[in-house]
C-alpha positions as CSV (number, residue, x, y, z in Angstrom):
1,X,-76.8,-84.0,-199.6
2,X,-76.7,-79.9,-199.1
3,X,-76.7,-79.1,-202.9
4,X,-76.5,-75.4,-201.9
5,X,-72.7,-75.9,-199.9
6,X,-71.4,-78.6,-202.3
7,X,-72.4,-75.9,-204.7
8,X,-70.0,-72.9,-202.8
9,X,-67.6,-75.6,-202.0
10,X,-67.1,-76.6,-206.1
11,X,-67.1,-72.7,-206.8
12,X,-64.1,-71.9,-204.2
13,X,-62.4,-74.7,-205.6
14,X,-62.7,-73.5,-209.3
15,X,-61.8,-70.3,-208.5
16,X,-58.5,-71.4,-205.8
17,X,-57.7,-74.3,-208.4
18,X,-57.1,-76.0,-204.9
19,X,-59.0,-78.6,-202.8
20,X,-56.8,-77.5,-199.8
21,X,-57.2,-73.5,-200.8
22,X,-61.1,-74.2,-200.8
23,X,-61.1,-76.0,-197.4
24,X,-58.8,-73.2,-195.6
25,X,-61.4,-70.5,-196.9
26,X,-64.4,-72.3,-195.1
27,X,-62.3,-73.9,-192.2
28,X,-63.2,-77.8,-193.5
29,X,-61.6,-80.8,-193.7
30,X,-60.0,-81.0,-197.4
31,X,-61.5,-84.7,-197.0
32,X,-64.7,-83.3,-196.4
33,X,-65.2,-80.4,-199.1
34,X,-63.4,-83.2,-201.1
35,X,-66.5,-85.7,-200.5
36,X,-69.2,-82.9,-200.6
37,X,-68.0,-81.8,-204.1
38,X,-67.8,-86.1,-205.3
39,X,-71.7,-86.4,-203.8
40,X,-72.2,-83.2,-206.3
41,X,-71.0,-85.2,-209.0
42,X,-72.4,-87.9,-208.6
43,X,-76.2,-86.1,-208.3
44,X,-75.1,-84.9,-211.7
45,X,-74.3,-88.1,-212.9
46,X,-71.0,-86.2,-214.3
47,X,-67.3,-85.4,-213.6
48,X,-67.5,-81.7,-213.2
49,X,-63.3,-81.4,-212.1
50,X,-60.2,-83.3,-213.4
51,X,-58.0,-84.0,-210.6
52,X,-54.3,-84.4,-210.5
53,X,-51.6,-83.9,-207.9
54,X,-50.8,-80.7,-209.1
55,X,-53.8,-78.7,-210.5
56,X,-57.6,-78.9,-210.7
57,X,-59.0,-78.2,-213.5
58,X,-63.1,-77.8,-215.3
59,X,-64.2,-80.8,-217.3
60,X,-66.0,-79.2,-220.5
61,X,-69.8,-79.6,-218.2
62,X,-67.5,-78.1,-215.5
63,X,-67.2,-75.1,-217.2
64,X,-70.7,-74.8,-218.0
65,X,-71.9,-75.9,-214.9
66,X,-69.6,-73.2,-213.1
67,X,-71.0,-70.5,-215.2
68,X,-74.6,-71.2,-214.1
69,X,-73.6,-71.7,-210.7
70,X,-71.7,-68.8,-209.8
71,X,-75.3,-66.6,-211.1
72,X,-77.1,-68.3,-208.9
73,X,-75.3,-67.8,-206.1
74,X,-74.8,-64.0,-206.7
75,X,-78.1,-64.1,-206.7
76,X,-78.5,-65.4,-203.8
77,X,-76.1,-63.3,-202.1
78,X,-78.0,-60.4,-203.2
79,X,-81.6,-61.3,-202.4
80,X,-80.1,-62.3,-198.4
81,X,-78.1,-58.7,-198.0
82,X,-81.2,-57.2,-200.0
83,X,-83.8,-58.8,-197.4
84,X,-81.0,-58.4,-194.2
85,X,-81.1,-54.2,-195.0
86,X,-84.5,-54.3,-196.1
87,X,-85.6,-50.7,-195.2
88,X,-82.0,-50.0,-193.6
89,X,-79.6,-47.2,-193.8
90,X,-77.7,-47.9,-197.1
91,X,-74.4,-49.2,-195.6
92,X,-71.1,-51.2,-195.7
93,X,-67.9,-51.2,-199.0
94,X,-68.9,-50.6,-202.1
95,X,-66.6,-50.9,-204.6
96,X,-66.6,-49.2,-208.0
97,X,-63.8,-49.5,-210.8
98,X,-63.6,-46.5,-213.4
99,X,-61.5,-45.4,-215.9
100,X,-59.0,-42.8,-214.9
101,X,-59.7,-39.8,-217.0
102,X,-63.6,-40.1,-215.9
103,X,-62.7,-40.6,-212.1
104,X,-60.4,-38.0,-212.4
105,X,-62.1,-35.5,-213.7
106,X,-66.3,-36.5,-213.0
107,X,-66.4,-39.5,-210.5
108,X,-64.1,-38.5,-207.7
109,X,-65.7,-35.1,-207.1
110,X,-69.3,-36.4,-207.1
111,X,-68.3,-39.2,-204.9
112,X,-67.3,-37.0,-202.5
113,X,-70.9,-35.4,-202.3
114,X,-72.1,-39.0,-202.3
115,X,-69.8,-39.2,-199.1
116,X,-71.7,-36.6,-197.1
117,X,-75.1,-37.7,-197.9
118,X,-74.3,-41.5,-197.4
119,X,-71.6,-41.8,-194.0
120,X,-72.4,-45.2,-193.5
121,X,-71.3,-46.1,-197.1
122,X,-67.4,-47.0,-197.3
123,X,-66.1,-45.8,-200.9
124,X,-63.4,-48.5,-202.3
125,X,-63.0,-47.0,-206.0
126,X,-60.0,-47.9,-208.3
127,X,-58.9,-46.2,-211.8
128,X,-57.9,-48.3,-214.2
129,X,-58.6,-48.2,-217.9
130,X,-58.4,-52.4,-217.6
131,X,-61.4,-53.9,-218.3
132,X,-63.0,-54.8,-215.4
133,X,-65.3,-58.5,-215.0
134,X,-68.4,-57.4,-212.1
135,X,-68.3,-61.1,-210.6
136,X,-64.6,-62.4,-211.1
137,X,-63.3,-58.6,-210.1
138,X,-65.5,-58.6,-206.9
139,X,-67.0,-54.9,-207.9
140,X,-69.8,-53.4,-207.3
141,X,-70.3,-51.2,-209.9
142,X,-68.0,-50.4,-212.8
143,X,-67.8,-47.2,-215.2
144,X,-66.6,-48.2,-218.9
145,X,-66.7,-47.0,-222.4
146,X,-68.6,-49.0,-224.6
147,X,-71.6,-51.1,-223.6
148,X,-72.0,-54.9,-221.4
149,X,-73.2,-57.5,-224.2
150,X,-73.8,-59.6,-220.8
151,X,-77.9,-59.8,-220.4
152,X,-77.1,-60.6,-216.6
153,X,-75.2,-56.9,-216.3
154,X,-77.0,-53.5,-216.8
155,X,-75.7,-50.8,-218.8
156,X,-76.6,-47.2,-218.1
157,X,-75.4,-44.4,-220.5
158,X,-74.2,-41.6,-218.2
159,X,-72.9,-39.7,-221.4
160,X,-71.5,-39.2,-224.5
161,X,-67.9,-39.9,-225.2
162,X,-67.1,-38.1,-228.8
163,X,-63.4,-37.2,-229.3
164,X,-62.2,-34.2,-231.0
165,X,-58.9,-32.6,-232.3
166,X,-57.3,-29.8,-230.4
167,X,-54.0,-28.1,-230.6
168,X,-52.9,-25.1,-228.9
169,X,-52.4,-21.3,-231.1
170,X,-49.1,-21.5,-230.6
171,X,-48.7,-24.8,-232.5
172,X,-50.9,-24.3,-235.7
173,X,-48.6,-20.7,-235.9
174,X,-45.5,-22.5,-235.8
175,X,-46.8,-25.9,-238.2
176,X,-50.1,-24.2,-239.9
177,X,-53.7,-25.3,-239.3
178,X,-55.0,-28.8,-241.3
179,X,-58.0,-28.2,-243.1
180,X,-58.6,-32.0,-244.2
181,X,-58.0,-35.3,-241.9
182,X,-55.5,-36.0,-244.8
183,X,-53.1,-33.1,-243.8
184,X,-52.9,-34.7,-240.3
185,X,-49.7,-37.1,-241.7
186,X,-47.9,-33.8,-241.8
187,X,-48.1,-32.8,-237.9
188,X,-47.2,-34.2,-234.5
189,X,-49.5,-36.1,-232.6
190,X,-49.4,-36.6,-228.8
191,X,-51.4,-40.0,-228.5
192,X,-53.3,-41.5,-225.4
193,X,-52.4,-45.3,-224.7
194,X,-55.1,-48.4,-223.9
195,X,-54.9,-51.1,-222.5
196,X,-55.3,-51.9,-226.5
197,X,-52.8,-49.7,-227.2
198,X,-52.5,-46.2,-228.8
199,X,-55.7,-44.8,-229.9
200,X,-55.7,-44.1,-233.8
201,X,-57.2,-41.2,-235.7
202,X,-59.7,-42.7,-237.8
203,X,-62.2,-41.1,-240.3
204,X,-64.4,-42.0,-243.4
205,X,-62.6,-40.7,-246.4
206,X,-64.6,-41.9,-249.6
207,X,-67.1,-44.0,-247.4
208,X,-64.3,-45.7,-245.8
209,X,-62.8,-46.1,-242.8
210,X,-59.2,-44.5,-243.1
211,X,-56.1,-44.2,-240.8
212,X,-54.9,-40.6,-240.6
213,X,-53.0,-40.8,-237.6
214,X,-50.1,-38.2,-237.5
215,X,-46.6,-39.7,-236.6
216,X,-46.3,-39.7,-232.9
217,X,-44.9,-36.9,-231.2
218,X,-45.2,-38.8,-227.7
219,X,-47.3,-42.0,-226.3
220,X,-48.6,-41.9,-222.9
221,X,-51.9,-43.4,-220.6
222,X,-51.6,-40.3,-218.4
223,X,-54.2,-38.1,-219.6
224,X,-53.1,-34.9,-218.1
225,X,-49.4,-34.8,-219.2
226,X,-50.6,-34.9,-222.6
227,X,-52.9,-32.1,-222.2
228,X,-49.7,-29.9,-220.6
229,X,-48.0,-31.0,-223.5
230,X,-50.7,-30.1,-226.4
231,X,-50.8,-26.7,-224.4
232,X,-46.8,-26.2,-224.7
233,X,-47.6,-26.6,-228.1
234,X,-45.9,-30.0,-229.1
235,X,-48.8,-31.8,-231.4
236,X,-52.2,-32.0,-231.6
237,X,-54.3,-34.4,-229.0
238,X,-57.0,-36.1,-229.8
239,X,-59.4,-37.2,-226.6
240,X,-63.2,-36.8,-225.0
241,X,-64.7,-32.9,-225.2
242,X,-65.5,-33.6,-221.7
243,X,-62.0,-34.1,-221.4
244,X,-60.9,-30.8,-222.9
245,X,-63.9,-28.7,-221.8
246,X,-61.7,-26.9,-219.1
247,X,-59.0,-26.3,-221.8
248,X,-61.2,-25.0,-224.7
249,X,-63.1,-22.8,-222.5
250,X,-59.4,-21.1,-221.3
251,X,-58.2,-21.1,-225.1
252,X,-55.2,-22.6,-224.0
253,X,-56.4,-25.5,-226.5
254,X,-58.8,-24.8,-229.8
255,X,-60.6,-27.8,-231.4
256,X,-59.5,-28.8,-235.2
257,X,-62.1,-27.0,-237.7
258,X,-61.7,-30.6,-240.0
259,X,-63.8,-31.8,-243.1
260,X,-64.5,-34.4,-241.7
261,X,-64.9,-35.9,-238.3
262,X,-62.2,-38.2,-236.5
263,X,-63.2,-41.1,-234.5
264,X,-60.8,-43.9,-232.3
265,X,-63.3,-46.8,-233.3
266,X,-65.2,-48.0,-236.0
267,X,-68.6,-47.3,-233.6
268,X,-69.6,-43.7,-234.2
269,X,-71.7,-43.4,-231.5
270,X,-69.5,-44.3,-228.6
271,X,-70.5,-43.5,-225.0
272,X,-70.1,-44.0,-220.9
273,X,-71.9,-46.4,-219.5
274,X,-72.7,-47.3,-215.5
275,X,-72.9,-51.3,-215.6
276,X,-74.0,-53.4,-212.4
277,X,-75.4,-56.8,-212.0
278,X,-78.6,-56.8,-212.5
279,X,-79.5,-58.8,-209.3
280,X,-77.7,-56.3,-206.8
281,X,-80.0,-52.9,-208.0
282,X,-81.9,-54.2,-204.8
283,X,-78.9,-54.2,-202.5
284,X,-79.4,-50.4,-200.7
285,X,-76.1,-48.8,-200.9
286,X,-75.7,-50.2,-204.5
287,X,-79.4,-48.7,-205.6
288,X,-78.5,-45.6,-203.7
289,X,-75.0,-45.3,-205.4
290,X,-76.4,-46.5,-209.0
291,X,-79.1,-43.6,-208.5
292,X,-77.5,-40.8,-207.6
293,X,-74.6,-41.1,-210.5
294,X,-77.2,-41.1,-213.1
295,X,-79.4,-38.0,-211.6
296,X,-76.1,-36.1,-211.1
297,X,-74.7,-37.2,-214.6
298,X,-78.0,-35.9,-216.1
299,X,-77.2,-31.9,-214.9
300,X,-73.2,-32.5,-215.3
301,X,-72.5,-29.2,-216.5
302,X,-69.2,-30.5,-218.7
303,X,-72.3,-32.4,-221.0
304,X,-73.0,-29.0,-222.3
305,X,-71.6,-28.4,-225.6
């Protein structure tokens, strides 16, 4: 038996939930990849799939089984396209996922430098504030607040992410200036959505972890229409200083001078992270990309401050 293809031919068909899908993709026999995946089974001495007419579906072992499976195989991949461009010209798609208000404003524009040095590399990037999964996404690299727990996936703080209250002078004239998080319940807020939700305004009142979120004002995921309207002067926004640099620096916006500090998340010391699989560093045009966003994170001038 060829352990290795009954192994790819079991993964497709986890991941199609189709004998028939599995066989298409690699231009079998269903009969065939059928068979090769049974003679798995049976080397196991276990039922790995439960079969019906109209679904396939992990045994319990299946679904451990899978797990293991689909590691070894993007490892695998990586060593053969590691040892295939061994030495090579970094080259081919890579494709990175980032949140929007980083690609926007930090990715984007470096990628573009990463562009002239690298010709041979194609860029595929998407924003989206989703999570994203490195192997069940297919992407390359992915930039995310917060850190991978995964051992298998490497997480590389690019900076920090501290929010911080602004409003614009023409908004604390009209409603007055809060002094304590406390006085926030009296203003408007303009709040960014998650794919969680709205974020909340939290902050340790009396060593504990407090709600203080003004009533909404508006609700939105695009980043940049709540900045235009926190510099109309319609509520007070709460999101990244790297975010807000640009704005503070005009003195369109003017941070809160609070008692205390608010915060979206219980974690204090939040962040943004680079996270790749571990096993494709080696791949060139993923080391290449991995190490030029973390030398040109280090001297981002929006970290000052």
């Amino acid at each position: 038996m060829d352990q290795l293809r009954a192994m790819r031919y079991f993964v497709k068909v986890v991941e199609t939930r189709s004998f028939t899908r599995a066989s298409e993709h690699f231009g079998v026999p269903p009969s065939s990849l059928s068979r090769r995946v049974a003679d798995l089974e049976a080397h196991l001495g276990t039922s790995l799939l439960k079969r019906s007419t109209r679904v396939v579906k992990l045994t319990e072992i299946g679904q451990s089984y899978y797990s293991e499976v689909v590691h070894i195989l993007s490892q695998l991949e990586a060593t053969d396209e590691a040892v295939s461009q061994y030495q090579s010209r970094p080259m081919g798609r890579l494709r990175i996922s980032s949140m929007v208000g980083f690609g926007e404003t930090v990715l984007l524009p470096l990628m573009d430098q990463f562009s002239s040095r690298y010709p041979d590399i194609t860029l595929d990037i998407t924003l989206t504030d989703s999570l994203s999964v490195l192997n069940r996404d297919d992407v390359d690299l992915a930039i995310r607040g917060g850190f991978a727990p995964d051992e298998r996936v490497v997480a590389t703080r690019l900076m920090d992410n501290h929010f911080i209250a602004v409003a614009a002078p023409s908004y604390l004239r009209r409603f007055g200036t809060p002094d304590t998080p406390s006085e926030l319940r009296n203003h408007k807020g303009l709040y960014f959505r998650t794919p969680q939700g709205p974020t909340p305004w939290l902050c340790e009142v009396d060593g504990r972890l407090q709600d203080v979120s003004a009533p909404a004002a508006a609700i939105s995921n695009s980043g940049s229409w709540l900045r235009d309207l926190a510099e109309r002067g319609e509520g007070i926004l709460l999101l990244p200083r790297w975010v807000l640099e640009p704005l503070l620096k005009k003195g369109t916006l003017v941070p809160l001078e609070l008692s205390s500090l608010l915060r979206v998340t219980p974690d204090p010391d939040l962040a943004i992270y680079l996270l790749y699989r571990k096993t494709r560093y080696q791949v060139p045009k993923i080391r290449v990309a991995v190490d030029f966003i973390v030398d040109e994170m280090a001297s981002w001038p929006g970290l000052s401050g």
